[in-house]
C-alpha positions in Angstrom: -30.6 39.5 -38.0 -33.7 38.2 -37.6 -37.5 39.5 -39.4 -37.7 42.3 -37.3 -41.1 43.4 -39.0 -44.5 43.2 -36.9 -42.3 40.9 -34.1 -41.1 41.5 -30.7 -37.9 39.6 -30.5 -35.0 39.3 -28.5 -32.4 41.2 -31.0 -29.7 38.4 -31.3 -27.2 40.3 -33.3 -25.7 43.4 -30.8 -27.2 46.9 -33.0 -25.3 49.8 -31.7 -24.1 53.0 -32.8 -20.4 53.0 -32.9 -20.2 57.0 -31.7 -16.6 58.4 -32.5 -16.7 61.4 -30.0 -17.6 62.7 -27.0 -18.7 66.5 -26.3 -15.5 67.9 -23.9 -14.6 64.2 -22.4 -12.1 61.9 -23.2 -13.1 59.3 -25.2 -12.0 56.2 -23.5 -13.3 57.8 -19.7 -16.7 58.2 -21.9 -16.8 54.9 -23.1 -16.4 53.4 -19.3 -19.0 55.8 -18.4 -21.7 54.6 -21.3 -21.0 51.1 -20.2 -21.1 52.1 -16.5 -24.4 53.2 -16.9 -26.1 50.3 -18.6 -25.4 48.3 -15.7 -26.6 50.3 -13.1 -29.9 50.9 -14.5 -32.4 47.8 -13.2 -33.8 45.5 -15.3 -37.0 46.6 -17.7 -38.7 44.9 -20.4 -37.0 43.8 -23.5 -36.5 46.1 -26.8 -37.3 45.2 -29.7 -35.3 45.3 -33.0 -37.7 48.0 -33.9 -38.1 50.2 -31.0 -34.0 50.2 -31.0 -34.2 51.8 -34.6 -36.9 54.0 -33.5 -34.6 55.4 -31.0 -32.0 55.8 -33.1 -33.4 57.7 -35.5 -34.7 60.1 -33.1 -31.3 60.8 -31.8 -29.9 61.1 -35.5 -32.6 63.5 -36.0 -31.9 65.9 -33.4 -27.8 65.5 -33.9 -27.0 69.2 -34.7 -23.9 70.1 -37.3 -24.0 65.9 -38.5 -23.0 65.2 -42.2 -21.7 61.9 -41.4 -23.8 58.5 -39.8 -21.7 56.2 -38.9 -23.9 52.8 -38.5 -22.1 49.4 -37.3 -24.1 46.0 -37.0 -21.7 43.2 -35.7 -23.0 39.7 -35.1 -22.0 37.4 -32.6 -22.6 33.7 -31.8 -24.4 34.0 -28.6 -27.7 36.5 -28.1 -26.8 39.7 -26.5 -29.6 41.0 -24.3 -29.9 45.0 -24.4 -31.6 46.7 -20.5 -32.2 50.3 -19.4 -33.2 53.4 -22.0 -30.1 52.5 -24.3 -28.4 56.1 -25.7 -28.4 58.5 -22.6 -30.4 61.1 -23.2 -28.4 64.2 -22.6 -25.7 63.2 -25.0 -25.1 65.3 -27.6 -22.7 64.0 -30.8 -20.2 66.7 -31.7 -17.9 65.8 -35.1 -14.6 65.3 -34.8 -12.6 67.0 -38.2 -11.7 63.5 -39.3 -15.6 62.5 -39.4 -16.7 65.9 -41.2 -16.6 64.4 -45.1 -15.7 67.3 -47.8 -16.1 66.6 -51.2 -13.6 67.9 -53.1 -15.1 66.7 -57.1 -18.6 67.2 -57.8 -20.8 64.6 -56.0 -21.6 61.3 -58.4 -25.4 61.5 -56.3 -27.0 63.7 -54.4 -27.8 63.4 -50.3 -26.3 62.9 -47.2 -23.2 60.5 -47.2 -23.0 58.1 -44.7 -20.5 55.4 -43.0 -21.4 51.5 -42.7 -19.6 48.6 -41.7 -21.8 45.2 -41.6 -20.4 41.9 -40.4 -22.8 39.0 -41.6 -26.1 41.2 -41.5 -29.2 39.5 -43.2 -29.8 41.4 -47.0 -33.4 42.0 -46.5 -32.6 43.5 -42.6 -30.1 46.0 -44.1 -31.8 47.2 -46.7 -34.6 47.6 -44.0 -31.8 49.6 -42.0 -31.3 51.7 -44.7 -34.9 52.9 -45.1 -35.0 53.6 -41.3 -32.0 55.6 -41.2 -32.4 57.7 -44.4 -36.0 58.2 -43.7 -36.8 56.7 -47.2 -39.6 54.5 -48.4 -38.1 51.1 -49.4 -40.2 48.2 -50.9 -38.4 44.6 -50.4 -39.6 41.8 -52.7 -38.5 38.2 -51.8 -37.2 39.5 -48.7 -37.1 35.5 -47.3 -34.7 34.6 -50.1 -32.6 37.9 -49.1 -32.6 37.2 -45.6 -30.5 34.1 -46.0 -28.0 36.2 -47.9 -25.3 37.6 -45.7 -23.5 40.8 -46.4 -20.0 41.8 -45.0 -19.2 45.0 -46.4 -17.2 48.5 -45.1 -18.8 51.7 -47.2 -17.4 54.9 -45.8 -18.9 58.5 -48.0 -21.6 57.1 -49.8 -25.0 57.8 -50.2 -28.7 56.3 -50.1 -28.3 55.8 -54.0 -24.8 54.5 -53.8 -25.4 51.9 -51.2 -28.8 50.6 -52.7 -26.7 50.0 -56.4 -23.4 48.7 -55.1 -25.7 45.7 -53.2 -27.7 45.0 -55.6 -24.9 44.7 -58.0 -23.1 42.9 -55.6 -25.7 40.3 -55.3 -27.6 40.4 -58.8 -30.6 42.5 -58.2 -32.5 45.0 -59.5 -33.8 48.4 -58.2 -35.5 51.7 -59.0 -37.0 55.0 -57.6 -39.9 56.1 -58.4 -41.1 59.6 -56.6 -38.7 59.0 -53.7 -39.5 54.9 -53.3 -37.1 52.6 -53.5 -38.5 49.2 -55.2 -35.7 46.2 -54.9 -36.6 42.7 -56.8 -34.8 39.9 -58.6 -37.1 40.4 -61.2 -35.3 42.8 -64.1 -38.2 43.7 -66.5 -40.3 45.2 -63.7 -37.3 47.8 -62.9 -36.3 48.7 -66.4 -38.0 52.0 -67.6 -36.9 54.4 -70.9 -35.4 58.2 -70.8 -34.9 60.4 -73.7 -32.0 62.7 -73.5 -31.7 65.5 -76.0 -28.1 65.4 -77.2 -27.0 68.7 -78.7 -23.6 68.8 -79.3 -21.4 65.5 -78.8 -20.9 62.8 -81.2 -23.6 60.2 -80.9 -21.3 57.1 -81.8 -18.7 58.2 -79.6 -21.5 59.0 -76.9 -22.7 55.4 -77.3 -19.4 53.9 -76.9 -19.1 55.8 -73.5 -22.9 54.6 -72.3 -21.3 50.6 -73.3 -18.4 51.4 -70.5 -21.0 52.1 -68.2 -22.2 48.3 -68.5 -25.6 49.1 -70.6 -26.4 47.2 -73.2 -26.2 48.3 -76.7 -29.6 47.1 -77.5 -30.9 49.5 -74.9 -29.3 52.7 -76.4 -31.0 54.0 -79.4 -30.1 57.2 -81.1 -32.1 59.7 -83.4 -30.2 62.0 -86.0 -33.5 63.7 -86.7 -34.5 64.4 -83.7 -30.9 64.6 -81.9 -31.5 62.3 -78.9 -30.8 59.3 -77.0 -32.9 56.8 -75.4 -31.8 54.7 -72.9 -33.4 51.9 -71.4 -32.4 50.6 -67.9 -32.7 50.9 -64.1 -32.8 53.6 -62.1 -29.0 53.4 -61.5 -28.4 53.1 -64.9 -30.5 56.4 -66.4 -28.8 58.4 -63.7 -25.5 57.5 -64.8 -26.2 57.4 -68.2 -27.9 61.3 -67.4 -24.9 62.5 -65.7 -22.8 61.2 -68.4 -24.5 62.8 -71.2 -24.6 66.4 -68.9 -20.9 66.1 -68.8 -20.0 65.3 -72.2 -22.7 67.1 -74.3 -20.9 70.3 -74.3 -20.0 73.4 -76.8 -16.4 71.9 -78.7 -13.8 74.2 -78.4 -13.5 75.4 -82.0 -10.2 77.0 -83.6 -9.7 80.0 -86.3 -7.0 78.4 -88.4 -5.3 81.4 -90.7 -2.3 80.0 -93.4 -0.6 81.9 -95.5 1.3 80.5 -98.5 4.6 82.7 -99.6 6.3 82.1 -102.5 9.4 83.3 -103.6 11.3 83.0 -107.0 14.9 82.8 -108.7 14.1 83.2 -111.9 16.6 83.3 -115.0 15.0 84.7 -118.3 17.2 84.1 -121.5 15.3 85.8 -124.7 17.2 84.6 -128.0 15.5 85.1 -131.9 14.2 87.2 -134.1 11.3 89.7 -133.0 9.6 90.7 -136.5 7.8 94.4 -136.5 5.2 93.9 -139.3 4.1 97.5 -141.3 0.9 98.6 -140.4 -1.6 100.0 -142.5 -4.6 102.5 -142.1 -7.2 103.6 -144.9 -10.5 105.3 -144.2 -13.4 103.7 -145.9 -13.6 106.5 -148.6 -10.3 107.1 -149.2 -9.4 106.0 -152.8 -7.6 102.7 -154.2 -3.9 103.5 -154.5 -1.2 101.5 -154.4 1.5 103.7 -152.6 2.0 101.6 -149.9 2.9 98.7 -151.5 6.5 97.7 -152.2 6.8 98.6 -148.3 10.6 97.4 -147.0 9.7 94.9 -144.4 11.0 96.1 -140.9 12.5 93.6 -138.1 14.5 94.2 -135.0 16.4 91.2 -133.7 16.2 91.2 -129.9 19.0 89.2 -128.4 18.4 89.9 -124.6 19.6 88.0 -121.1 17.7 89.0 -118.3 18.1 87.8 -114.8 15.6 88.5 -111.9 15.5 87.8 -108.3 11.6 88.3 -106.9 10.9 89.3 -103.8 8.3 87.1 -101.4 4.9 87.4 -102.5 1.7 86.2 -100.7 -0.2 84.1 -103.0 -2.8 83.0 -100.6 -4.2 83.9 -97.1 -7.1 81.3 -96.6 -9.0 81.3 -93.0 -11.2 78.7 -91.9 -12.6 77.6 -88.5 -12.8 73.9 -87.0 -13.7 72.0 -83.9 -11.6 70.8 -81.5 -10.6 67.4 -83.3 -11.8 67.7 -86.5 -9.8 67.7 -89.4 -9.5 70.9 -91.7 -8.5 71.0 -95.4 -7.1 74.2 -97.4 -7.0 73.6 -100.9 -5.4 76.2 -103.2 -5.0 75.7 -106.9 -6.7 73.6 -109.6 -7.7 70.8 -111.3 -6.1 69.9 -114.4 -6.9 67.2 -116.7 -4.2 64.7 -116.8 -4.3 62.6 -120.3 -4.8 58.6 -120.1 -4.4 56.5 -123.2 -6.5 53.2 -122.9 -6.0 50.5 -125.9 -8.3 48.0 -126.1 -9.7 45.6 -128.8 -7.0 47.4 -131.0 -8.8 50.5 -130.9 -6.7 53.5 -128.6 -9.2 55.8 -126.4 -7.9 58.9 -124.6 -9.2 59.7 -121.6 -8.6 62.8 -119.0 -8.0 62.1 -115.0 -8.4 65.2 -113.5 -5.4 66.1 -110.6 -5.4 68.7 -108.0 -2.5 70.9 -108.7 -1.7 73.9 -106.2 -1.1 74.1 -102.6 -3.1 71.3 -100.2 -3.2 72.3 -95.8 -4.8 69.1 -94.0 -5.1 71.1 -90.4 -6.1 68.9 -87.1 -6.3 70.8 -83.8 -6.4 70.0 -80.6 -7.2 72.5 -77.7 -5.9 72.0 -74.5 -8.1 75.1 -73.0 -6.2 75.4 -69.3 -3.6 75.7 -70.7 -4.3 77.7 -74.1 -2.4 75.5 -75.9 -3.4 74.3 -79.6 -1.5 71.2 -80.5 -1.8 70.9 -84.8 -1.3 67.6 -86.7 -0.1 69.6 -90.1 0.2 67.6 -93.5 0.9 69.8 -96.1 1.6 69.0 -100.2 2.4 71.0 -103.1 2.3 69.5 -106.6 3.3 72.1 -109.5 3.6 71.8 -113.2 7.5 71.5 -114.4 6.9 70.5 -117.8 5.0 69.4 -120.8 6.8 65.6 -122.5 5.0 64.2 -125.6 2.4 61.7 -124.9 1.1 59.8 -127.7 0.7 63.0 -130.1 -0.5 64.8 -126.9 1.0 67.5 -124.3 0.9 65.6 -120.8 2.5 67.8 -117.8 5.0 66.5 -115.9 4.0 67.2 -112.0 6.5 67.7 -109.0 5.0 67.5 -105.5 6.7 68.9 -102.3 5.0 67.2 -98.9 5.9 68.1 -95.5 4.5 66.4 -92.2 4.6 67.9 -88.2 2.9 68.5 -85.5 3.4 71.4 -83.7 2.0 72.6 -80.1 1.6 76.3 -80.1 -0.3 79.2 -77.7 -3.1 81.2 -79.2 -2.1 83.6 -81.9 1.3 82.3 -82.2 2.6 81.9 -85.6 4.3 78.4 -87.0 6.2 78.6 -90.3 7.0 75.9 -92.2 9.9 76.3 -95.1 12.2 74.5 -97.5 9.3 73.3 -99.7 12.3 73.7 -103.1 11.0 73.1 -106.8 13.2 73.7 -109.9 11.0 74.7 -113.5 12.4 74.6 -117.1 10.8 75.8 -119.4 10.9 76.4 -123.4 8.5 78.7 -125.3 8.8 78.8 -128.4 6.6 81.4 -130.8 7.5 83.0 -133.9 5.5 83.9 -137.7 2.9 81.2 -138.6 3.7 79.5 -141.7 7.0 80.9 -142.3 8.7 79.0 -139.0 7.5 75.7 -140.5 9.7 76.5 -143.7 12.6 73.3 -143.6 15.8 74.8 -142.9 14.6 78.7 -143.1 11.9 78.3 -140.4 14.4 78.5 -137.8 14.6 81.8 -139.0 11.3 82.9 -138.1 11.2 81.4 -134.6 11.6 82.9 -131.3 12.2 80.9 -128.2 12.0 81.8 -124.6 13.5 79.7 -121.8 13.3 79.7 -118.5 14.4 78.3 -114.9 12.9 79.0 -112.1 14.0 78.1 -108.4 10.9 78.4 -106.2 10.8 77.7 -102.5 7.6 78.1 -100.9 6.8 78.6 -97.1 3.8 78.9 -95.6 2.4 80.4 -92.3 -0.1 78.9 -89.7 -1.8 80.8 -86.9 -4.0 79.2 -84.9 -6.8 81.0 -82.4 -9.1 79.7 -80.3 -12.4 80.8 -80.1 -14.5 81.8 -77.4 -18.1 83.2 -77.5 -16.9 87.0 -77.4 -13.6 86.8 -79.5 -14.5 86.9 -83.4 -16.1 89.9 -82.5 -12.6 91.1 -82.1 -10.7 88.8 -84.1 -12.4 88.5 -87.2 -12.4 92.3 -88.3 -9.0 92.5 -87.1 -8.1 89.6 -89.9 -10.2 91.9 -92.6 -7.8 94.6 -92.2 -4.9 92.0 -92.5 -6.5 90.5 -95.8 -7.2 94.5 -97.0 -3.4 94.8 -96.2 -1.9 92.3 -98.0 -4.3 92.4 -100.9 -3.0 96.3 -101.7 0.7 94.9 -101.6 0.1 92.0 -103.5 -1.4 94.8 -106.1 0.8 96.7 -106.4 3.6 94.2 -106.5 1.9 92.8 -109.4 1.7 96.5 -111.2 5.5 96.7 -110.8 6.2 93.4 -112.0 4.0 94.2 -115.3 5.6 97.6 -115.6 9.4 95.7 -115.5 7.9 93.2 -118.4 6.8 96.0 -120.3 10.2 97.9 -120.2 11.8 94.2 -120.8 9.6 93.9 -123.8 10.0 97.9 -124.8 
């Protein structure tokens, strides 16, 4: 095409409006009858490139029920001369359902979507087009240079914005808007421009990695803990997309009420064997006088020679709750720290020294909502580490630790329950107590000692219900957990109170 600006010329490259249907005719009996007509009418002045778009935005302009332009420019090798008014006047373009577009995902940009199929069209002449038929202002710099750049291209449902950044990607150009102008140059720095976008809930790294797929450079993305935003430097097309982007991903995380419970239950087997020593007890008032009537006193002892066996029922040692995002890790720790002893030698002198290890029940929780569905998938690693016994560690008592560790993942519905079981341990262990002094005695000592052993078969499960949380359920859900907590404290009391009242009987 040639410069059609300020020019009357012959238009050399046929512009027509490729019209898909025809109100109550058939469209090939139509088509006859369009052509028909051009060559009856006589011969009047030329057109010019101009006056034809003129037209044709007058008839797109009183179209009625039109979400669709369909635009074709062809060019051929020889001029093609266009006579008579052009478009009839009385015709009137009615949609076929294959031209009405519906948008079935949320529009990318905003406007009218249109149709275009160009064939060799001059750069400069189509983005010229463009302005013309959207009714937009568009500003072409080095539009000599662009008219020698020739564009074959088929676009069907796009829009204004859409066709403006897929040609000036296309042919390495830059563009921006600025209060409804459309500004199109090779040189970059004059489109770039800065946004600020307040970021509120997502993950700045991972919100920067996203802006990189969209092709902007990581020099122009600059992020603010203090203040929570991103700024983004780019063109037009680029802050839009990097906008929408941001809408879409800066979002409340789903979060997820994790509740465990650890149950333990234990076969114990209790084997008292020695000598349980009553000592005489005496009681004087402070003005009672000196006497010696007590003394010569027999010394009293009972031997106690006693095998006790016990099965315990399951008891709830712990019931911790905590609440997490949506893929974020969450740790349950229950038990303590206990100083582990370390001998260190060095320059002949032997330093102790105490490493402290987490002892006790450990829940590493990740969740991962799928909220369509109301699914929660959990990546579960769980470890127990217990105390079996105490060796002899250079003069010192170092505790011998047993750890349990179980891994899963598990994919369960809101407020289902997952148990996880079999976590076994075995305990020995040898008290041994008796009369100071006396039990050191060689050979009679034994005489004076008691000792208590025991074994102990533990197996240990523990409970996970997962929850996820919407804005109106801990309302709902968290004094309902309360009451649960309340519960299972009171029996957890008064299992305790009969298992003291056994040992006293035991001991009685």
């Amino acid at each position: 095409m040639q410069k059609i600006l300020n020019k009357t010329i012959m238009l050399t490259i046929p512009l027509s409006i490729t019209l898909t249907s025809f109100a109550h005719a058939n469209p090939s009996q139509e088509a006859q009858a369009f052509a028909a007509q051009f060559k009856k009418e006589p011969l009047k002045p030329k057109l010019t490139a101009e006056d034809v778009l003129n037209k044709y935005a007058e008839n797109k302009d009183n179209a009625k029920n039109t979400n669709v332009e369909i635009t074709t420019i062809n060019e051929t090798p020889t001029p093609l001369n266009i006579y008579g008014e052009g478009i009839p006047t009385d015709y009137k373009y009615i949609p076929t359902e294959n031209d009405i577009v519906t948008l079935e995902d949320e529009p990318v940009y905003d406007g009218p979507k249109y149709n275009f199929d160009w064939q060799g069209a001059p750069l400069a002449s189509v983005f010229y087009l463009l302005g013309k038929i959207s009714g937009s202002n568009i500003l072409v710099v080095d539009s000599d240079d662009l008219n020698n750049v020739k564009v074959y291209a088929t676009l069907k449902n796009v829009t204004l914005d859409e066709v403006v950044s897929y040609l000036t990607a296309t042919y390495n150009l830059n563009w921006s808007n600025s209060n409804g102008t459309y500004r199109i140059s090779k040189d970059e720095d004059t489109m770039l421009s800065s946004e600020r976008f307040n970021v509120r809930y997502a993950d700045k790294e991972k919100l920067i990695n996203e802006l990189k797929g969209l092709g902007i450079d990581e020099a122009n993305i600059v992020a603010n803990d203090q203040y929570s935003t991103i700024t983004v430097t780019g063109n037009s097309y680029e802050l839009t997309q990097a906008g929408r982007l941001i809408k879409s991903i800066d979002k409340p995380v789903s979060q997820c009420l994790i509740v465990a419970q650890l149950i333990e239950t234990s076969h114990t087997k209790d084997l008292d064997v020695g000598f349980n020593y009553t000592m005489p007890s005496y009681m004087h008032n402070v003005d009672d006088p000196i006497s010696h009537q007590n003394w010569g006193t027999k010394l009293t002892f009972g031997v106690t020679s006693q095998l006790n066996e016990a099965i315990s029922k399951g008891k709830v040692m712990s019931r911790p709750v905590i609440l997490t995002e949506n893929g974020h890790e969450a740790k349950l720790f229950m038990g303590d720290s206990v100083p582990i002893p370390q001998q260190n030698t060095a320059d002949g002198s032997t330093n102790i020294t105490f490493d402290y290890q987490d002892i006790g029940s450990t829940l590493n929780i990740k969740p991962t909502i799928d909220k369509a569905s109301g699914i929660v998938s959990l990546d579960i690693d769980t470890q127990i580490k217990n105390i079996t016994k105490y060796i002899e560690q250079g003069g010192m008592q170092a505790p011998q630790i047993a750890s349990r560790e179980a891994n899963t993942i598990a994919h369960l519905k809101s407020g289902q329950t997952f148990v996880i079981g079999g976590l076994m341990s075995k305990e020995d262990f040898d008290t041994i107590s008796g009369i100071p002094l006396l039990r050191k005695l060689p050979l009679l000592g034994k005489l004076f000692e008691y000792h208590t052993k025991n074994k102990s078969n533990t197996e240990v499960f523990i409970t996970i219900t997962p929850y996820i949380i919407n804005d109106d359920i801990p309302e709902n859900l968290l004094p309902q957990i309360k009451k649960e907590n309340q519960v299972l404290n009171e029996l957890t009391s008064t299992t305790d109170n009969q298992e003291n009242q056994q040992n006293l009987k035991k001991v009685n």
